[in-house]
C-alpha positions in Angstrom: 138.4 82.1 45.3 140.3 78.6 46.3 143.8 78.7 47.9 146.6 80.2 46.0 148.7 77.5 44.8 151.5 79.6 45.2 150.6 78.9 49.1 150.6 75.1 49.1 151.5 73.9 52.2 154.7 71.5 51.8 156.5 73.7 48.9 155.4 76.7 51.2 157.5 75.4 54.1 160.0 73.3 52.2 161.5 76.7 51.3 161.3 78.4 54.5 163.1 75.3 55.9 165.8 76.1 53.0 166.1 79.8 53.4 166.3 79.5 57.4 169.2 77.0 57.5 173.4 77.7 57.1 176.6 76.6 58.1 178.7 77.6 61.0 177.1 77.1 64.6 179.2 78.6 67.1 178.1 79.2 71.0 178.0 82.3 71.4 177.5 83.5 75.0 179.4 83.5 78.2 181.0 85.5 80.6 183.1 88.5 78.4 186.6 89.0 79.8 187.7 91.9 77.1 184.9 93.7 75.3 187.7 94.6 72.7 188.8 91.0 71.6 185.7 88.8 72.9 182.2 91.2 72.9 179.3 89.5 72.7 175.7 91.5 72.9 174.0 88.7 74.2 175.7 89.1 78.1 173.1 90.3 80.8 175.7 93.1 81.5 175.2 94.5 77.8 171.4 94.3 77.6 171.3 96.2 81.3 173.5 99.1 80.5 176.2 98.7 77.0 177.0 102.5 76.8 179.9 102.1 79.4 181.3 99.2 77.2 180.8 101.2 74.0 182.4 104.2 75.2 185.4 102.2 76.3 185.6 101.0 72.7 185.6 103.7 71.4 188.5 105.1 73.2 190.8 102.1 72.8 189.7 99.9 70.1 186.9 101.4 67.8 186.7 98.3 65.6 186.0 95.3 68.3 186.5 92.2 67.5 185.0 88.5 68.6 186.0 85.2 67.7 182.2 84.0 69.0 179.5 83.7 66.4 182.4 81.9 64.3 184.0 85.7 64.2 182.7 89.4 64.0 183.2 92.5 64.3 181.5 95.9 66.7 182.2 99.3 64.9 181.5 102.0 67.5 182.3 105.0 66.2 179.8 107.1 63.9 181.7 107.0 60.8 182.5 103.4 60.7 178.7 102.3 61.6 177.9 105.1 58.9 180.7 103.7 56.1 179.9 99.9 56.9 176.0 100.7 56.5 176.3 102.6 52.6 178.7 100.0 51.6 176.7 97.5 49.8 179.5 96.4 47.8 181.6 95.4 50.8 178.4 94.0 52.8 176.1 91.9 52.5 172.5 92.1 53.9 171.5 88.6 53.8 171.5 87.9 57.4 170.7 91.1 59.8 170.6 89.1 63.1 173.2 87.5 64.5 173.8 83.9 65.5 175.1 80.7 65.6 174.2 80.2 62.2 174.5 81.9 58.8 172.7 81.7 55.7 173.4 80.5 52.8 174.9 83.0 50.3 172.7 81.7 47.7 169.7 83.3 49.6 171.7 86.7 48.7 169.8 89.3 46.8 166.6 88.3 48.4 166.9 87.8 51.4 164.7 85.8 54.1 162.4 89.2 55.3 163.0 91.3 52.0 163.6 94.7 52.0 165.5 94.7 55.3 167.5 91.6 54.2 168.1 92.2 50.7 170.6 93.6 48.7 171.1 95.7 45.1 169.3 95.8 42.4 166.8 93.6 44.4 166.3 96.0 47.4 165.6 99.1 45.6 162.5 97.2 43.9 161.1 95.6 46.9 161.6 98.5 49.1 159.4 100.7 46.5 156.4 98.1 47.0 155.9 98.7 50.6 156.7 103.0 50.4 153.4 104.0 49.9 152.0 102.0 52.7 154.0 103.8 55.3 154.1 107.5 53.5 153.2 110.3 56.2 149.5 110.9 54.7 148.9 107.4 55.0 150.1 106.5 58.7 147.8 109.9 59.8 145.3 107.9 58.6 146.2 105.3 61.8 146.8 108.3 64.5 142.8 108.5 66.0 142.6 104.9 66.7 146.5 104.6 68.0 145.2 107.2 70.1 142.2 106.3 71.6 143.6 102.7 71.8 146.3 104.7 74.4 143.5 106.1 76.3 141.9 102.6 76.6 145.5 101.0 78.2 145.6 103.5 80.5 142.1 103.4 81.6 142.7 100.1 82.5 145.3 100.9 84.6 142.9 103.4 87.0 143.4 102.6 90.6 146.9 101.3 90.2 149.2 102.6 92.7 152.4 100.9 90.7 152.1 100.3 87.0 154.3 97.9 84.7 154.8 100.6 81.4 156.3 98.3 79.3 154.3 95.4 80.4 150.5 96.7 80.1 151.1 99.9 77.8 154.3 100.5 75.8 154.2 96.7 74.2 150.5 96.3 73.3 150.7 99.6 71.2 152.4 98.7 68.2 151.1 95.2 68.2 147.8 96.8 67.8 148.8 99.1 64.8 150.5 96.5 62.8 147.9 93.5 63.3 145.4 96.2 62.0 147.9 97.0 59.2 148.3 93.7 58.7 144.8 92.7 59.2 145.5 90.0 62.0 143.0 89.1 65.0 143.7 91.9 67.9 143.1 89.5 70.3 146.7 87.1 68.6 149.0 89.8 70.4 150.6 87.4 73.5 151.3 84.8 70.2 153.0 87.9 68.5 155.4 88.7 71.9 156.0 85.4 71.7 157.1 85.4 68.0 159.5 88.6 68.6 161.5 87.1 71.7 161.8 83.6 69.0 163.4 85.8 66.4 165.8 88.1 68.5 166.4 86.5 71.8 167.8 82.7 71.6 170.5 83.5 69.2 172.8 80.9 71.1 170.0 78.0 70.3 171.0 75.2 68.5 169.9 75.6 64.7 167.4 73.4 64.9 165.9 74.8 67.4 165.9 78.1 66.0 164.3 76.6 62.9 161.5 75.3 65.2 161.0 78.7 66.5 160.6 80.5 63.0 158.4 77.5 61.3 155.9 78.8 64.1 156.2 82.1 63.0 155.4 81.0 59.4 153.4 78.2 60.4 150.9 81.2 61.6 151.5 83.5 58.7 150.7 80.9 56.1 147.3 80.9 57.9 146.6 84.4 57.8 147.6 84.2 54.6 145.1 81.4 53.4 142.2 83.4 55.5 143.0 86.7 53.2 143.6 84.7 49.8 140.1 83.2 50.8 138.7 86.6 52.6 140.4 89.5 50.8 140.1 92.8 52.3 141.4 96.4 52.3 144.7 95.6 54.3 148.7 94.9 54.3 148.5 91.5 54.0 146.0 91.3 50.8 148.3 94.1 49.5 151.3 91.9 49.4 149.5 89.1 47.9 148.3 90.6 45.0 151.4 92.8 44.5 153.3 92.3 41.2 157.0 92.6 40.9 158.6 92.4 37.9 155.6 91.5 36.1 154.4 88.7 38.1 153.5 88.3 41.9 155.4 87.7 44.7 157.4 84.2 45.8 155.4 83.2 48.7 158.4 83.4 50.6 159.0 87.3 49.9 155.3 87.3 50.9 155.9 86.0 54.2 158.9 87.2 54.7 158.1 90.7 54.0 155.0 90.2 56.7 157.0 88.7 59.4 159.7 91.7 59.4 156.5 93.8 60.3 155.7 92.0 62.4 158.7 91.5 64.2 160.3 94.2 63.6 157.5 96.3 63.4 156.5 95.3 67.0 159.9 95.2 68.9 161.6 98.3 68.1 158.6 100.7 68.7 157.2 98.9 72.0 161.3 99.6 73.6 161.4 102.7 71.9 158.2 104.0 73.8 159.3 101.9 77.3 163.1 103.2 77.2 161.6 107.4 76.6 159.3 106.5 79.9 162.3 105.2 81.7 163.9 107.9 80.9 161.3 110.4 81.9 160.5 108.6 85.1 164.0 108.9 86.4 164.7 112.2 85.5 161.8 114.5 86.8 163.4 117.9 85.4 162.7 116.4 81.7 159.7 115.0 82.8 158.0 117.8 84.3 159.3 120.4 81.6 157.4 118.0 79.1 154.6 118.1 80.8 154.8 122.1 81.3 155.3 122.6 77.5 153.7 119.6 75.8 155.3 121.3 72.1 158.4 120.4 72.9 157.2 116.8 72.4 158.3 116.2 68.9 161.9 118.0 69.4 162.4 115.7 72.8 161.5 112.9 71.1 164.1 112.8 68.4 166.6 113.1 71.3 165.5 110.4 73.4 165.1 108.2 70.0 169.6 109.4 69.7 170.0 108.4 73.3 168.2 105.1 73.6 168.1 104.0 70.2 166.8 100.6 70.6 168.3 98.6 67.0 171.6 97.4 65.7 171.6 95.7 62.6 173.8 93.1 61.1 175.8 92.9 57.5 178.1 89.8 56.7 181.5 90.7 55.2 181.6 89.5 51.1 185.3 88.5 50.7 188.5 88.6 52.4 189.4 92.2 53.3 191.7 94.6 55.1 189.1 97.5 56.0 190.1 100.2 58.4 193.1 98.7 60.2 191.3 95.5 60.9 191.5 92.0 58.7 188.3 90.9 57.7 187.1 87.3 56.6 184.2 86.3 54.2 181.0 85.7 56.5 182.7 87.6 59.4 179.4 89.2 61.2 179.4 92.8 61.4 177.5 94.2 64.7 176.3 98.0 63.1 175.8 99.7 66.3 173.1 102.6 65.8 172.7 103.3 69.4 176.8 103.3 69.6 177.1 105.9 66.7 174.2 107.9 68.0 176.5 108.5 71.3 179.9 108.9 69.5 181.2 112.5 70.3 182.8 113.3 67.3 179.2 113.4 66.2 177.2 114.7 68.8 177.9 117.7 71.1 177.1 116.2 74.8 176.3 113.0 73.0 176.3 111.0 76.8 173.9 113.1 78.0 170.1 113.2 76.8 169.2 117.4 75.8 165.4 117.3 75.4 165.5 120.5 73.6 168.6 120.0 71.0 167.9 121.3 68.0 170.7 119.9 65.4 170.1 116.1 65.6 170.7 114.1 62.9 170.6 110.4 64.5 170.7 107.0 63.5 168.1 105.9 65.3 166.0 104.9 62.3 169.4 103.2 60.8 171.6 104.7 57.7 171.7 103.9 53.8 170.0 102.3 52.0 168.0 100.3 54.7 167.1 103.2 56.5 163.8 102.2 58.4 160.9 102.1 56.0 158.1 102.3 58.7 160.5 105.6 60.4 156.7 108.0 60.0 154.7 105.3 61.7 157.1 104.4 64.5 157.0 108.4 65.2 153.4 108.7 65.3 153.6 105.8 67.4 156.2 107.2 69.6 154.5 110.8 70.0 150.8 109.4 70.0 152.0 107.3 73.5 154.0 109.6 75.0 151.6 112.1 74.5 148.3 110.1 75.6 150.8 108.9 78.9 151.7 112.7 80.0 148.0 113.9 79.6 147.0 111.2 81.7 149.7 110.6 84.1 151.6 113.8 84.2 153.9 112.9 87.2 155.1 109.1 87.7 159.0 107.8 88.8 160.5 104.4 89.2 159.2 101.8 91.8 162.0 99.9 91.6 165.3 100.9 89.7 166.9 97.4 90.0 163.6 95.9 88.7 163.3 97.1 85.6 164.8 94.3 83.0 166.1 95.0 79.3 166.0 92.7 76.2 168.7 91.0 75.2 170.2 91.2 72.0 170.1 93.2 68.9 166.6 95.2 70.0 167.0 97.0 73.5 164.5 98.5 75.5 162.6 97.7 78.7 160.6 94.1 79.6 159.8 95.5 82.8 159.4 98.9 84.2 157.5 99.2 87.5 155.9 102.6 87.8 154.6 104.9 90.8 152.4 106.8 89.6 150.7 110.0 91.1 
């Protein structure tokens, strides 16, 4: 089998050039005076430690407001991030990271990295291709490699007095499980770090910069791509190129799209969601030990530390001009959804600042709410328990080096970039 034509080079990237352009650059970072009428989740002093900030929203201005990013807005209590994120009336999808540029609304149902970014009827149709990929039966099928994979990180970690977790374990899990899904060379992993800091960190770039960033993204998807159209086998990627939607197949940009928010986001949120639980566990030895005492407990602790350090916060633009909530709204005003902010608001949540390993009632946001609620929510767990698991067996009692040397990412996916451990 030749090339697709539907993957010819220039009209390939011709439209990704067109979908990743808009209107509206704005600098958006700098020193924040008043989180309440100037936030900006970009500042060092939000990616080290935002719950403070949130809190204090919360209490005196629930509804923040900016006029960076060319103007948005920071929900922070549960039942704003909750109304904002089933309204898809109100909201628009189109764009769900923000900075100094916009989309065009003519990308609007679609979407540049459909599902996530696409909005009715359109989402309900391209969400249904990718379900059965990521149903419960089918990630069990991935949990004897994720695991041995684990044991093989730490093994290469034997004889290590100090250990970086997110460095050498937490990030190389999930790029493992979705370049197999995927059916991408293991050994391309440092290319896909590099693709994930492009897409979420550098929000403040100038747009053409940007563009550069995500044409590399593409530039190495339209490969894999070609290899597969060529090469097909039993994996993600051939999937989606033979999928049929609406009785024909799919753009090439849905196509890529779709494969670069696995990749991205597929990557990012798991890798911080496993480094953030062993930050947590490393600086509080009571949880740590108990874990370790009662391995079971597992699954309940790790819905609690998934509340606690939820690692994403998703974007909507506003549609029209709108009075919402006792705030004014403008078309294209950027709305900051908050999980990790509703997940510790305590109208929701009893003893919602502190983390209860053993709560029983917890019905988070970690995973998101409506109608993007996370698609690939069974793998991340399996992910999440599979590591956490493997780690405990293997190094049952471990604590910070270093507390001031562990670094967060900036920007719209927290979790740790560096975590020095002591373990033994």
């Amino acid at each position: 089998m030749t090339v697709d034509d539907r993957f010819n080079e220039q009209g390939f990237e011709d439209g990704l050039r067109d979908r990743s352009l808009g209107a509206r650059s704005e600098v958006i970072t700098g020193p924040v005076l008043d989180w309440a009428t100037d936030f900006s989740h970009a500042e060092p002093e939000w990616a080290a430690d935002p719950y403070p900030i949130q809190d204090d929203l919360r209490q005196r201005c629930p509804i923040a407001h900016t006029e960076r990013f060319g103007g948005g807005w920071l929900p922070t209590r549960y039942e704003d991030v909750a109304a904002i994120a089933y309204d898809t009336e109100r909201f628009s999808s189109r764009s769900i990271i923000v900075s100094n540029v916009r989309p065009p609304r003519e990308l609007a149902p679609v979407g540049a990295v459909p599902p996530i970014s696409s909005d009715p009827p359109f989402h309900h149709d391209a969400r249904k291709l990718l379900l059965p990929v990521f149903t419960k039966t089918a990630v069990a099928t991935r949990e004897r490699a994720t695991r041995a994979f684990c044991h093989s990180l730490i093994d290469a970690l034997e004889g290590q007095d100090v250990v970086d977790a997110a460095r050498d374990y937490a990030q190389h899990i999930p790029m493992r499980v979705i370049a197999d899904m995927l059916g991408f060379p293991p050994e391309d992993g440092p290319q896909f770090r590099e693709f994930v800091e492009n897409a979420l960190e550098g929000v403040d770039l100038p747009p053409e910069e940007r563009v550069t960033r995500v044409e590399k993204l593409f530039t190495y998807l339209l490969a894999q791509i070609r290899d597969h159209v060529d090469h097909p086998r039993d994996d993600l990627t051939t999937y989606l190129i033979n999928a049929e939607l609406y009785g024909r197949k799919l753009e090439p940009s849905h196509v890529a799209g779709t494969m670069s928010l696995l990749l991205i986001a597929g990557i990012d949120t798991t890798w911080s969601a496993i480094g953030a639980s062993l930050w947590h566990l490393a600086r509080t030895p009571s949880d740590r030990e108990r874990l370790v005492a009662e391995p079971g407990l597992l699954p309940t602790a790790m819905e609690e530390l998934l509340r606690a350090y939820a690692p994403v916060t998703m974007a909507r633009l506003v549609r029209d001009d709108m009075h919402w909530r006792g705030v004014d709204m403008k078309a294209d005003d950027w709305i900051l959804l908050s999980f990790p902010a509703a997940n510790r608001d305590p109208a929701q949540f009893d003893l919602a600042d502190e983390v209860v390993i053993d709560r029983e009632v917890n019905r988070h946001a970690a995973f998101g709410l409506g109608i993007h609620r996370c698609v690939g929510s069974h793998l991340a767990r399996m992910e999440l328990r599979v590591a956490l698991e493997v780690w405990l067996e293997r190094v049952p009692a471990f604590s910070l080096e270093d507390p001031a040397a562990v670094t967060w990412s900036t920007g719209q996916v927290r979790g740790p970039r560096t975590l020095p451990l002591r373990v033994g």
